[in-house]
BATI-438063 format. One record per residue (C-alpha): residue number from 1; residue in one letter; x negated, y, z. Coordinates in Angstrom, 2 decimals. Last residue first. Example, Ala and Ser with C-alpha at 12.3 -4.5 7.8 and 13.67 -1.06 7.14 Angstrom:
% residues 2
num;residu;px;py;pz
2;S;-13.67;-1.06;7.14
1;A;-12.30;-4.50;7.80
***
This chain:
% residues 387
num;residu;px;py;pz
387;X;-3.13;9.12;-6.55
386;X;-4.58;12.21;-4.66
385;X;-5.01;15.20;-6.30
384;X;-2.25;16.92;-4.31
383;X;-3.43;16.18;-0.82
382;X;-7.24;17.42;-2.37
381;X;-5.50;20.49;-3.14
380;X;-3.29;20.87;0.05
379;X;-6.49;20.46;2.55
378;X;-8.46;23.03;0.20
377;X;-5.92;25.78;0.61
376;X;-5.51;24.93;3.67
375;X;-8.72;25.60;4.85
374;X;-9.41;28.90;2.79
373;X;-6.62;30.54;4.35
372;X;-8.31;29.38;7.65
371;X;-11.60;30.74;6.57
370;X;-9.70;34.07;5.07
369;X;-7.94;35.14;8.65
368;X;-4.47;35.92;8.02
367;X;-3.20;34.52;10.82
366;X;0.16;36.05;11.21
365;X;1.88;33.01;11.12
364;X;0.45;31.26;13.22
363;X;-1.17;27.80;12.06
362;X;0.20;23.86;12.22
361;X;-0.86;21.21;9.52
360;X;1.21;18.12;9.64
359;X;-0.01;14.35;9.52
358;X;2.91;11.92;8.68
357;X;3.66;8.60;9.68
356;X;5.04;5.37;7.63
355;X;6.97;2.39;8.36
354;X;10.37;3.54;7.90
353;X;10.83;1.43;5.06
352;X;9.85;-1.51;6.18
351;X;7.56;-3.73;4.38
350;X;4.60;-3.60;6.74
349;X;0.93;-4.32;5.41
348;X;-1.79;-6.30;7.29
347;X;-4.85;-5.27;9.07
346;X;-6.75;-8.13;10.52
345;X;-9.37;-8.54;13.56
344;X;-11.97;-11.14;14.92
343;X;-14.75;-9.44;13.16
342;X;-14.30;-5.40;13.18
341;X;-14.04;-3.42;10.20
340;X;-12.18;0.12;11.75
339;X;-12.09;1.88;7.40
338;X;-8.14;-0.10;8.17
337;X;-7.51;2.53;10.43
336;X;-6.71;4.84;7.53
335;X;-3.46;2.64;7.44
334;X;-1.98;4.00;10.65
333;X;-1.48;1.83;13.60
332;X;0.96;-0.72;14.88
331;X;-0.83;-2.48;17.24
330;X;-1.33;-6.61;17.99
329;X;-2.33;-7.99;21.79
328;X;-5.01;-8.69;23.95
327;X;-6.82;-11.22;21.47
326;X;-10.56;-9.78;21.94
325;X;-10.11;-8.08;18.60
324;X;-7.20;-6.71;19.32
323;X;-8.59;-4.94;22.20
322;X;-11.05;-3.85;20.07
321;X;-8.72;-2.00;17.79
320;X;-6.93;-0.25;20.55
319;X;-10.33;0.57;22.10
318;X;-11.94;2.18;18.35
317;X;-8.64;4.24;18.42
316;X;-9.33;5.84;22.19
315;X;-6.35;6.38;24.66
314;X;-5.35;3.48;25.45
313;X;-1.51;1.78;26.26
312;X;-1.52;-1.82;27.04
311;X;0.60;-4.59;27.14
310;X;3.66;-2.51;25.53
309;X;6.93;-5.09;25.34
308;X;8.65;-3.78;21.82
307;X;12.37;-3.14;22.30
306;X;14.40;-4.99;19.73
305;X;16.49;-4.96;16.70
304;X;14.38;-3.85;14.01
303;X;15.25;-0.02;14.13
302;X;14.29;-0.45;17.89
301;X;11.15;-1.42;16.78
300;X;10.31;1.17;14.45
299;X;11.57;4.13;17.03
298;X;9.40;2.42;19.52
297;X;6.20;2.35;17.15
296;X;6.96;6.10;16.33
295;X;7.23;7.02;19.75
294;X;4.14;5.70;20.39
293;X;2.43;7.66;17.38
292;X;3.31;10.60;18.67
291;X;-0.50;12.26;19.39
290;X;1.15;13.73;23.37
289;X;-0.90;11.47;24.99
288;X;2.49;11.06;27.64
287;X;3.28;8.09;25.88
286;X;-0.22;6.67;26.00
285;X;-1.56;5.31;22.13
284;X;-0.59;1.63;22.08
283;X;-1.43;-2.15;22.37
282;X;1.60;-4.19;21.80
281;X;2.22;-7.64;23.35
280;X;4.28;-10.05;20.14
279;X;7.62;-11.64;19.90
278;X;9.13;-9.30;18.29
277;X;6.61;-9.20;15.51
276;X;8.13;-10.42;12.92
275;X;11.00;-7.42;13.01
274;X;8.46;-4.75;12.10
273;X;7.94;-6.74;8.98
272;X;4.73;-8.42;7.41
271;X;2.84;-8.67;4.09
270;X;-0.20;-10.55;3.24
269;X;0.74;-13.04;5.73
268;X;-1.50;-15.72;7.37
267;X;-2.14;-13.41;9.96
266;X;0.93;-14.07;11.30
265;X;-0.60;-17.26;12.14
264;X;-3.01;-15.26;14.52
263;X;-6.60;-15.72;13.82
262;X;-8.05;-12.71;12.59
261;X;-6.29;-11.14;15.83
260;X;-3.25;-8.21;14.35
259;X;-3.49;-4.68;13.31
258;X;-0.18;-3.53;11.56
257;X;0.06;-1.39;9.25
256;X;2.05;2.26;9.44
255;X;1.83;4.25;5.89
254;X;0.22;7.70;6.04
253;X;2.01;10.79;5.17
252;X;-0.10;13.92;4.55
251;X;0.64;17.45;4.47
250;X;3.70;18.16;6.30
249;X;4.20;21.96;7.41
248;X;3.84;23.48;11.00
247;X;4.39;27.19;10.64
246;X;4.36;28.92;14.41
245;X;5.35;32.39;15.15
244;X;9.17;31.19;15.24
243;X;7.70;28.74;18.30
242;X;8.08;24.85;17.32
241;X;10.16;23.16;20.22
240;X;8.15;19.91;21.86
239;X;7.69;16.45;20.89
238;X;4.88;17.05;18.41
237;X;4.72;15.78;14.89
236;X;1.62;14.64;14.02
235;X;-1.36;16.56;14.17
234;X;-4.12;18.99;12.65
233;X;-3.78;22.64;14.28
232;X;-5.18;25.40;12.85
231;X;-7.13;28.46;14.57
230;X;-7.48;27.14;17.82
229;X;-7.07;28.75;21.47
228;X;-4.76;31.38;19.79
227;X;-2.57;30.60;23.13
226;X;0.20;30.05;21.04
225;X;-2.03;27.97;18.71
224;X;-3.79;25.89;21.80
223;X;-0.22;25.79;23.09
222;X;1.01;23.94;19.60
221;X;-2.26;21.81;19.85
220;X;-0.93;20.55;23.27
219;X;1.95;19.08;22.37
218;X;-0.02;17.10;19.26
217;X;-2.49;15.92;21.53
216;X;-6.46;17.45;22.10
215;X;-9.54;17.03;19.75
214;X;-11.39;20.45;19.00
213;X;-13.66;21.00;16.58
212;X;-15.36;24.17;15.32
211;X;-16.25;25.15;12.01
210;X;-18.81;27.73;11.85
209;X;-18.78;29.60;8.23
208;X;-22.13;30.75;6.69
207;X;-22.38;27.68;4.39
206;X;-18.88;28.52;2.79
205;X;-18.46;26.19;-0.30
204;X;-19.92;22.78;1.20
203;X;-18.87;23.55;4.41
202;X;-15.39;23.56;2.79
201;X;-16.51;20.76;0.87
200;X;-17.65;18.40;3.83
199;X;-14.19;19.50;5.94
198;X;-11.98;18.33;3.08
197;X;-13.80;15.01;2.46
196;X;-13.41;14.49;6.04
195;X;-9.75;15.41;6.06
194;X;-8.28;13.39;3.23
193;X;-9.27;10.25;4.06
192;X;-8.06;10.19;7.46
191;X;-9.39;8.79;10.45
190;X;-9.65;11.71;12.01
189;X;-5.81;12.14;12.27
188;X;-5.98;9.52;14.53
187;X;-7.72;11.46;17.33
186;X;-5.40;14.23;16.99
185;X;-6.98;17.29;15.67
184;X;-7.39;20.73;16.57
183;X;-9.84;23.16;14.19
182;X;-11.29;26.09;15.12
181;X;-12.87;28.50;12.08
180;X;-15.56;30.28;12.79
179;X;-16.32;33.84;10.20
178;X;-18.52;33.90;7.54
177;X;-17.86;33.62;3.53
176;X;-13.92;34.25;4.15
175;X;-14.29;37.40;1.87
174;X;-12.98;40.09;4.24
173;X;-15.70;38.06;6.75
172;X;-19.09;38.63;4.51
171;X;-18.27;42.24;3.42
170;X;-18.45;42.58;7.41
169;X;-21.65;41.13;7.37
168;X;-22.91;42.71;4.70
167;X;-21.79;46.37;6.31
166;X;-23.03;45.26;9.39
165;X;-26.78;44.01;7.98
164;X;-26.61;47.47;6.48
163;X;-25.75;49.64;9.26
162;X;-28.31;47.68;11.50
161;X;-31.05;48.69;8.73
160;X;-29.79;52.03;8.53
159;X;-29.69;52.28;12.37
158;X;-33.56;50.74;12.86
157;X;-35.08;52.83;10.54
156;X;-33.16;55.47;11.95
155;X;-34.86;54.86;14.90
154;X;-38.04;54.28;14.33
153;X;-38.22;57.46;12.14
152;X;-36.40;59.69;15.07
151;X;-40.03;58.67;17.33
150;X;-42.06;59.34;14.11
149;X;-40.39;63.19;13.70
148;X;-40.69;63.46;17.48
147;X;-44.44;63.12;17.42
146;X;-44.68;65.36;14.41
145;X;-44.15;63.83;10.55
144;X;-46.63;65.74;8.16
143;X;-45.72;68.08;4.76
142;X;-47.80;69.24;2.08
141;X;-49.66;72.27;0.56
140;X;-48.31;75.61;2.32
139;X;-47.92;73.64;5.50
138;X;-44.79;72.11;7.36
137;X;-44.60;70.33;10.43
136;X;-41.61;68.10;10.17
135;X;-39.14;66.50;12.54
134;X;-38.87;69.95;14.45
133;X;-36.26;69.24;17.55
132;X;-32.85;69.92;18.36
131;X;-31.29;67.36;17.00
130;X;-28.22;69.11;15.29
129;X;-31.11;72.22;14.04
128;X;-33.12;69.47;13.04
127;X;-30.51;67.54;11.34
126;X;-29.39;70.83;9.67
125;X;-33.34;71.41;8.25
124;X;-33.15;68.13;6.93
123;X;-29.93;68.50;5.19
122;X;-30.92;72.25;3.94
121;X;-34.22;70.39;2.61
120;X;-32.15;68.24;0.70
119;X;-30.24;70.92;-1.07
118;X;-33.00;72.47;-2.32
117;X;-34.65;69.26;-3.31
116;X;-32.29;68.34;-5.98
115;X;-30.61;64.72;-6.17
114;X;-31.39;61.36;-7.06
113;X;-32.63;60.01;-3.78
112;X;-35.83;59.24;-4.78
111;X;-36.23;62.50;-6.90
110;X;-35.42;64.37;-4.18
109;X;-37.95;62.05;-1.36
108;X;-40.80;63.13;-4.21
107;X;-39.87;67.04;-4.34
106;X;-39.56;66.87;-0.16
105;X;-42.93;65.27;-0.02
104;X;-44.17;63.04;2.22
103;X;-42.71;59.96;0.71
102;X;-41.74;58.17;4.13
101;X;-40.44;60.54;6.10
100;X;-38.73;62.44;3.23
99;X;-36.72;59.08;2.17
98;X;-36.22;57.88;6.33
97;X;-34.67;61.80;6.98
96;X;-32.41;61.49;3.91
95;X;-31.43;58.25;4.70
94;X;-30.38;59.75;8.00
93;X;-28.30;61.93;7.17
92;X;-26.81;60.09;4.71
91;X;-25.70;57.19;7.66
90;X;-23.40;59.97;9.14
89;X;-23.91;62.31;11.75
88;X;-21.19;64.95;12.98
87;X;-19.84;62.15;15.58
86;X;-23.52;61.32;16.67
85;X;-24.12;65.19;18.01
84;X;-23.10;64.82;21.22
83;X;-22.11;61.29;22.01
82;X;-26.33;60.65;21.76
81;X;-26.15;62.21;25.66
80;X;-27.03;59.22;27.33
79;X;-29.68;57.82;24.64
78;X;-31.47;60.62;24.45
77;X;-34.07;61.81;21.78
76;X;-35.12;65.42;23.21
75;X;-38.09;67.39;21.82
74;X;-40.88;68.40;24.01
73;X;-42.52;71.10;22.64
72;X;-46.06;71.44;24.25
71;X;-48.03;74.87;22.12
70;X;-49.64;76.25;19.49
69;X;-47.76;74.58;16.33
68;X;-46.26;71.19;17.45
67;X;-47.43;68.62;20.02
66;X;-44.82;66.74;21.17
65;X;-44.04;64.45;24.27
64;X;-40.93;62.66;23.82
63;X;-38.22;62.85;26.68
62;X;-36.12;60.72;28.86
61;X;-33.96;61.63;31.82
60;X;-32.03;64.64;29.73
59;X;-31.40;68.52;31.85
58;X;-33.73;69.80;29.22
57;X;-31.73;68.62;26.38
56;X;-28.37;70.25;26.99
55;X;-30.11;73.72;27.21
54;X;-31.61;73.22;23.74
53;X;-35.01;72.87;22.90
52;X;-38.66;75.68;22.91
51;X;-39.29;74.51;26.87
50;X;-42.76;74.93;28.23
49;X;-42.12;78.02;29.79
48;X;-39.19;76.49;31.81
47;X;-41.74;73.33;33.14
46;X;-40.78;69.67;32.20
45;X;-41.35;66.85;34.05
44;X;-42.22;63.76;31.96
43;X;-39.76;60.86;31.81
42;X;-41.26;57.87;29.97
41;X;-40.47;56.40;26.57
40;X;-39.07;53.00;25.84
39;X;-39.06;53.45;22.64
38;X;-35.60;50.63;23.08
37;X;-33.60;52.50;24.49
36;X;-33.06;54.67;21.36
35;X;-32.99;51.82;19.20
34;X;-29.64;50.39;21.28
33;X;-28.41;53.94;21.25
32;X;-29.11;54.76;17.88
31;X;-27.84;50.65;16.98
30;X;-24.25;51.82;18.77
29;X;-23.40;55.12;17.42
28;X;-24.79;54.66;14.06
27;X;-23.37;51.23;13.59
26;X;-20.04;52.42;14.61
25;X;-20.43;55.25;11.83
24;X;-21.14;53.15;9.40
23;X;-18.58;50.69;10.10
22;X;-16.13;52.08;7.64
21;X;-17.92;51.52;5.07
20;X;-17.07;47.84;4.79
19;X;-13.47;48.57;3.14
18;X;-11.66;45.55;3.81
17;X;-11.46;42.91;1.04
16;X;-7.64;42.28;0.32
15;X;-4.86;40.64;2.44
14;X;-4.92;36.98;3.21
13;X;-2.54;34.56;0.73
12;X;-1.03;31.53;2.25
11;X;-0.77;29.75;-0.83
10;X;3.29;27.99;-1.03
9;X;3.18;24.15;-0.41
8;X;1.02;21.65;-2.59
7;X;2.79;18.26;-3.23
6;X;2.41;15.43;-0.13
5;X;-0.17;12.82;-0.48
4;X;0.82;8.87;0.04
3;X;-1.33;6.46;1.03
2;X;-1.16;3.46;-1.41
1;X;0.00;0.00;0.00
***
């Protein structure tokens, strides 16, 4: 007997790539500060007729020793006061500052940006003004960083390159390339045929994506979602109300088998009925494990005309099969526990119509996260491509 894959359901479609830009300014705010605290600079004391900065600045904890012109400047790079002036900043500023920095030359750092010099040394002379503090120490023939200009040039350095590794990263998650995905599963539904191949090609496609596994009961993968303890629930059906906020949609149905000693004359069968084994000790999931399969088996065996007399209830597959094995008993178990080879056992198909269990796929509604859009996508392909 054939597993049987359901047809694809509607896409679950996530909304557009976000803008990246807008974490500039986040970056900014928090890698200046980070980078700022970093120089680890010590506090100097500061005499009045020393001072050529701001007010605000001469009150700061942390200063940068300068020497500029004919006397001590001490410019002011403060983490605890970078509030200030960071909301008028933006990333240009600074690439500005890195570009004349770096070339030396305000004709040079213009032609590297792509735009005129005039303009970029009123930028430069604004960020001074905003900061405080000369960056620069001009001459007649070229141009040289002072102490304060190299302290800043760490530091915005270290913002634009923050800035960028946020704006990738953030590219990254509106596209579904990163992000973690958490995954609950029944211990059954690992068994599957579908589900391994679907997790190897989804790591397959998205390298930078975590997938995270969780195995827990079919009750308690609907809290898990409510709880947004997991991202997408794999399970059969649960014996508990469905929230509104919750989809839960078949995508698999499994035919039931039965697992039975190599040696038992019904093993003699190819094909069996629920009703031949009336006789027989079952070995089942737990009632209270919450995975449904137990109820199933009852439901099947009440359908036949009797009330199946449960030997054992375990919790692990590999156990029920074992058990079985050693002669304790026969289980009615999905067919994807047939990959379970162990000597001393046979699988053997059921005729009955109702012998079959399906695998649903449970998610919130409003999770439009790309990896899990990206999920079930895959999960309802390879469900569709299957004979």
């Amino acid at each position: 007997m054939v597993a049987r894959g359901l047809g694809n359901a509607d896409d679950v479609r996530g909304p557009g790539a976000a803008d990246a830009e807008g974490c500039d300014r986040l970056a900014v705010v928090q890698s200046l500060h980070h980078a700022v605290a970093s120089l680890q600079v010590q506090p100097v004391r500061v005499h009045r007729h020393e001072i050529s900065c701001p007010l605000q600045y001469r009150h700061a904890s942390i200063g940068v020793r300068s020497k500029c012109r004919q006397g001590l400047v001490y410019s002011q790079i403060l983490n605890k006061w970078h509030n200030l002036y960071l909301q008028d900043m933006d990333l240009r500023h600074l690439r500005y500052f890195v570009a004349v920095a770096e070339e030396l030359s305000f004709s040079r750092a213009a032609q590297r940006l792509h735009m005129a010099q005039p303009p970029l040394s009123v930028q430069i002379r604004a960020l001074e003004e905003e900061l405080g503090a000369s960056l620069f120490e001009r001459t007649s023939r070229r141009i040289y960083l002072t102490q304060a200009g190299r302290a800043f040039l760490v530091v915005a350095r270290d913002v634009l390159e923050r800035a960028n590794t946020a704006r990738t990263q953030a590219r990254k998650a509106a596209e579904g390339i990163i992000g973690e995905l958490v995954l609950g599963y029944t211990a059954s539904s690992m068994f599957n045929v579908v589900l391994p191949r679907a997790i190897r090609l989804f790591q397959h496609r998205h390298p930078e994506a975590i997938l995270s596994y969780r195995e827990m009961g079919s009750n308690a993968q609907i809290d898990a979602l409510e709880r947004r303890q997991i991202d997408l629930g794999l399970l059969r059906r649960p014996e508990i109300p469905i929230p509104a906020e919750i989809r839960i949609e078949p995508w698999y149905v499994s035919p039931l088998i039965v697992a039975l000693p190599a040696d038992h004359p019904l093993a003699r069968q190819s094909v069996l009925s629920v009703a031949d084994l009336k006789a027989e000790r079952f070995i089942a999931y737990p009632r209270d494990a919450g995975i449904g399969l137990y109820w199933r088996v009852i439901a099947l065996c009440r359908a036949s005309g009797f009330s199946p007399h449960i030997e054992r209830e375990v919790q692990e597959s590999a156990s029920i099969v074992s058990l079985v094995a050693a002669g304790a008993g026969v289980s009615i178990v999905p067919s994807d526990f047939s990959c379970i080879q162990l000597p001393g056992v046979a699988y053997r198909e059921l005729k009955d119509e109702l012998a079959s269990s399906t695998l649903y796929m449970a998610f919130r509604l409003e999770n439009q996260d790309l990896p899990l859009q990206n999920f079930v996508r895959l999960l309802r392909d390879l469900t569709a491509a299957m004979p």
